[in-house]
C-alpha positions as CSV (number, residue, x, y, z in Angstrom):
1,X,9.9,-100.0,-32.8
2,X,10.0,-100.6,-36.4
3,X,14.0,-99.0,-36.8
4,X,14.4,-102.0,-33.7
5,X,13.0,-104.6,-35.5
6,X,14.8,-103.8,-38.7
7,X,18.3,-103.7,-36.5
8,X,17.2,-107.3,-35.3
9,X,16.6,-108.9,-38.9
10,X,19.8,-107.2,-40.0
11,X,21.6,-108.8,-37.2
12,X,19.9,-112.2,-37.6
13,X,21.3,-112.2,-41.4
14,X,24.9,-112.0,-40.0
15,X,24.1,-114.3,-37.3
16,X,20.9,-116.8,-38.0
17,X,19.4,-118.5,-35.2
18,X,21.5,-116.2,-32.5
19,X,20.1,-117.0,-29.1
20,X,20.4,-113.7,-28.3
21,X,19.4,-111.8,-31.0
22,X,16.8,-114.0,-31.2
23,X,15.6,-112.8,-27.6
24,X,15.8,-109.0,-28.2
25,X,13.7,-109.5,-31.5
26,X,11.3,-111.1,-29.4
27,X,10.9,-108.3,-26.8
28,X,11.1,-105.4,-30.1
29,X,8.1,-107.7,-30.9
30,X,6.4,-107.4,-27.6
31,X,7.2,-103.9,-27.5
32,X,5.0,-103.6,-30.9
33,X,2.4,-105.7,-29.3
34,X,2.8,-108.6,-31.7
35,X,2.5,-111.3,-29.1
36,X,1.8,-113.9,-31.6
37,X,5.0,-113.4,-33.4
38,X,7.0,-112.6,-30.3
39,X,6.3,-116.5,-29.4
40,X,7.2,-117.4,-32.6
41,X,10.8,-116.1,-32.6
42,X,11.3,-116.8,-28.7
43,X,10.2,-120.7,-28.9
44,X,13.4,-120.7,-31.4
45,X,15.4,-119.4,-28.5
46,X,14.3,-121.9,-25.5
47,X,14.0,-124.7,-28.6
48,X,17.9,-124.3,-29.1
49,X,18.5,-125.2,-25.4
50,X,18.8,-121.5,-24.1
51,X,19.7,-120.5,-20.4
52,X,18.6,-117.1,-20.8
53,X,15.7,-116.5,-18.0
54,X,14.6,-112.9,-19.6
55,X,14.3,-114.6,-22.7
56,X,11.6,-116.8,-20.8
57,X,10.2,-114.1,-18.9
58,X,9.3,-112.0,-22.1
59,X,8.1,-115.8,-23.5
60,X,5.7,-116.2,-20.8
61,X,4.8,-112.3,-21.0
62,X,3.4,-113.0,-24.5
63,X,1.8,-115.7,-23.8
64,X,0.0,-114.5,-20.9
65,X,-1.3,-111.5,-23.6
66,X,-2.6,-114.4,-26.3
67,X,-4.0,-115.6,-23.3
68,X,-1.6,-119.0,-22.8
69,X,-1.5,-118.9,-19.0
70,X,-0.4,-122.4,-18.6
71,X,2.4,-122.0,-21.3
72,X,3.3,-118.8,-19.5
73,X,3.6,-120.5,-15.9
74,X,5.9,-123.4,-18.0
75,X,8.3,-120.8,-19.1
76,X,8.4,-118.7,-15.8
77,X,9.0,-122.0,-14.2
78,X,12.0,-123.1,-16.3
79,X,13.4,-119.5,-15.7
80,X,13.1,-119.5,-12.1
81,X,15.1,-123.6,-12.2
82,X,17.5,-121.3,-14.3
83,X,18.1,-118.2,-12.0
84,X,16.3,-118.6,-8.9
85,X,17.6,-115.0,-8.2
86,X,15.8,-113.3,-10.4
87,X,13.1,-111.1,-8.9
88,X,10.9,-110.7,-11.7
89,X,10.8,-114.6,-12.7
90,X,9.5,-115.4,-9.2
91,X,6.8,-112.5,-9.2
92,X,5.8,-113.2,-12.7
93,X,5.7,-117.0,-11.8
94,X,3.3,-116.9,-8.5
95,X,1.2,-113.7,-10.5
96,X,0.7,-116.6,-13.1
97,X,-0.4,-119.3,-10.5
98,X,-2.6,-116.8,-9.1
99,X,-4.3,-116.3,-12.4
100,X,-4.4,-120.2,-12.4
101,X,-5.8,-120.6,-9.2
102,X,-2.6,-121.6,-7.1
103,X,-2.6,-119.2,-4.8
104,X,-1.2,-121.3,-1.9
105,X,1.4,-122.3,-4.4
106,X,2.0,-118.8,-5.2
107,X,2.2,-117.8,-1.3
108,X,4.8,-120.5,-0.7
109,X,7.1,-119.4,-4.0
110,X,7.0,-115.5,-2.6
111,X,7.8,-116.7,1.2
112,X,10.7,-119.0,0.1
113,X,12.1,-116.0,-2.3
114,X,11.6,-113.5,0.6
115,X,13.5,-115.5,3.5
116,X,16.4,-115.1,1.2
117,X,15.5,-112.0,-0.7
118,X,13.7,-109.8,2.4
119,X,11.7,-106.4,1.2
120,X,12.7,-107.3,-2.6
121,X,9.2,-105.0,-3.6
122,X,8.1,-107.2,-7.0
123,X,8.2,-110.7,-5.1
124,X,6.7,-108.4,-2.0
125,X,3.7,-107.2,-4.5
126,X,2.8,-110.9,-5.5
127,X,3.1,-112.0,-1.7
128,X,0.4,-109.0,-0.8
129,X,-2.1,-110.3,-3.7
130,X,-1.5,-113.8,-2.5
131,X,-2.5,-113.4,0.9
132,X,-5.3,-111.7,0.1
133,X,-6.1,-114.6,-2.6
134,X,-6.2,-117.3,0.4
135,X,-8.2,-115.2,3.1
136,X,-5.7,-112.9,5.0
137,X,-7.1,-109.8,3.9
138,X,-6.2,-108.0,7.2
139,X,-2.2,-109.3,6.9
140,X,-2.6,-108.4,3.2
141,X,-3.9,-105.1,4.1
142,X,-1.3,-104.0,7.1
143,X,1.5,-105.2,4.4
144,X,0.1,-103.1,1.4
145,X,-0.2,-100.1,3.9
146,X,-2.8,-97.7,1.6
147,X,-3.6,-95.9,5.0
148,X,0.2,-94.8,4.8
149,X,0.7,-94.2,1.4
150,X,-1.9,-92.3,0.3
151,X,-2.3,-89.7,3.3
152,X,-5.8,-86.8,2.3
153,X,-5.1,-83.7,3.4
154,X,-7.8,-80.6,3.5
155,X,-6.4,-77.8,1.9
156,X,-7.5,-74.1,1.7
157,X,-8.1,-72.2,-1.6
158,X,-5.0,-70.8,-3.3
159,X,-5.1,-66.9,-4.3
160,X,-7.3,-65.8,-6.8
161,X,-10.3,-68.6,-6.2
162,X,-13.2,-68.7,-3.9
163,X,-12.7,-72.3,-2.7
164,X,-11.7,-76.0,-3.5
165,X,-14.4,-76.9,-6.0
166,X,-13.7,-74.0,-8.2
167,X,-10.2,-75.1,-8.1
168,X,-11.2,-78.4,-8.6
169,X,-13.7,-77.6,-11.5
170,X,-11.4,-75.9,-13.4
171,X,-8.6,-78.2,-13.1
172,X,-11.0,-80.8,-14.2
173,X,-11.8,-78.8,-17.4
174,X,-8.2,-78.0,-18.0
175,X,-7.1,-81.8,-18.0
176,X,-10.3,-83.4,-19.9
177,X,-9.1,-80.8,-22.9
178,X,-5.4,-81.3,-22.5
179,X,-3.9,-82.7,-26.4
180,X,-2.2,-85.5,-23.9
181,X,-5.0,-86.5,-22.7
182,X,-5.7,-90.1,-23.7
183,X,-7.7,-93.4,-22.8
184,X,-5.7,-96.7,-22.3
185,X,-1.8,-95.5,-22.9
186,X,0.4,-97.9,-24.8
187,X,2.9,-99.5,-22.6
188,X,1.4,-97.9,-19.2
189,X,0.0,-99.3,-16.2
190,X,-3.4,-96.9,-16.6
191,X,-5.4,-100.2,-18.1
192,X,-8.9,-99.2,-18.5
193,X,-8.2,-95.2,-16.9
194,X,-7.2,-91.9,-18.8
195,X,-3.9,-89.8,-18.2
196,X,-2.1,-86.7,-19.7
197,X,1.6,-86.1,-20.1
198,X,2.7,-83.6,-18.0
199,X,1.1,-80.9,-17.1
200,X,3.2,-77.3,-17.5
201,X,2.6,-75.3,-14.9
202,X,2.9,-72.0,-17.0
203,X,0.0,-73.6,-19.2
204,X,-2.9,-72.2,-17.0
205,X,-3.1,-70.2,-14.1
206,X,-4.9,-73.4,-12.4
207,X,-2.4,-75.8,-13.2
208,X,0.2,-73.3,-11.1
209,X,-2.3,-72.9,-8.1
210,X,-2.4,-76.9,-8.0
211,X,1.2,-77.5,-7.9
């Protein structure tokens, strides 16, 4: 991140004010969690009359982590009038007026998108929270599809232990002491959960009997 940022400022001496540049300093900030300055460097980008929508998507990104959700629903707004195509502006957008409490704003932004745009899974994601936001658990539900997704099977003991829980007990000991094992990863979806990298089968014989 920091190698990025230095390749950014080097670039902005040749080219001050570059719209672009400007944009991919902004997400190297982001990526360094400096939201604050991210916003900083990005408003010079939409202030110079910009058209680029990911510039406004990462805008509204670090807004919505210094907790700006109204500035973030302006920018995701501007970037959908700019490229109503773009997946990932409409989700962001109707994720944001969910947070705001718009949901039936948010429904009718993810219908629209999907008449044209049918099974395009971000704007699908929003349209599954949104549903569930104004009432229609059960359509929410049959859309999301858990039951199908995450199918539990009973399985038997592999060689060499007695049952399940052993197996289970000693992968559990084996993953809690792993050196990847870490709370709240950087950049990850696990918000509030622990994971490990991944897991070697050769490193223990319990690891091989799982997979």
């Amino acid at each position: 991140g920091d190698r990025a940022l230095a390749e950014v400022d080097a670039a902005l001496l040749r080219e001050p004010d570059h719209p672009l540049i400007l944009a991919n300093k902004g997400a190297v900030l982001c990526g360094l969690d400096r939201y604050a300055a991210a916003i900083e460097v990005l408003e010079k980008t939409c202030d110079n009359g910009s058209d680029d929508d990911m510039a406004l998507i990462t805008i509204a990104f670090a807004r919505r982590r210094c907790g700006e959700a109204a500035g973030a629903a302006d920018a995701l707004e501007q970037a959908v009038r700019i490229n109503p195509a773009n997946a990932r502006a409409v989700a962001d957008c109707a994720n944001v007026e969910m947070q705001l409490g718009r949901s039936e704003s948010a429904l009718r932004r993810c219908t629209d998108f999907l008449a044209r745009y049918p099974g395009e899974r971000l704007v699908l994601s929003a349209y599954i929270y949104a549903l569930a936001d104004i009432g229609q658990c059960d359509k929410s539900a049959a859309l999301l599809g858990l039951d199908e997704l995450v199918p539990i099977l009973e399985c038997a003991a592999p060689a060499g232990f007695d049952d399940i829980a052993e197996v289970n007990h000693r992968l559990a000991g084996f993953v809690e002491t792993h050196p990847s094992y870490v709370g709240d990863p950087v950049r990850k979806s696990t918000i509030g959960g622990i994971q490990t990298g991944e897991l070697n089968p050769v490193e223990d014989p319990v690891v091989a009997a799982f997979v």
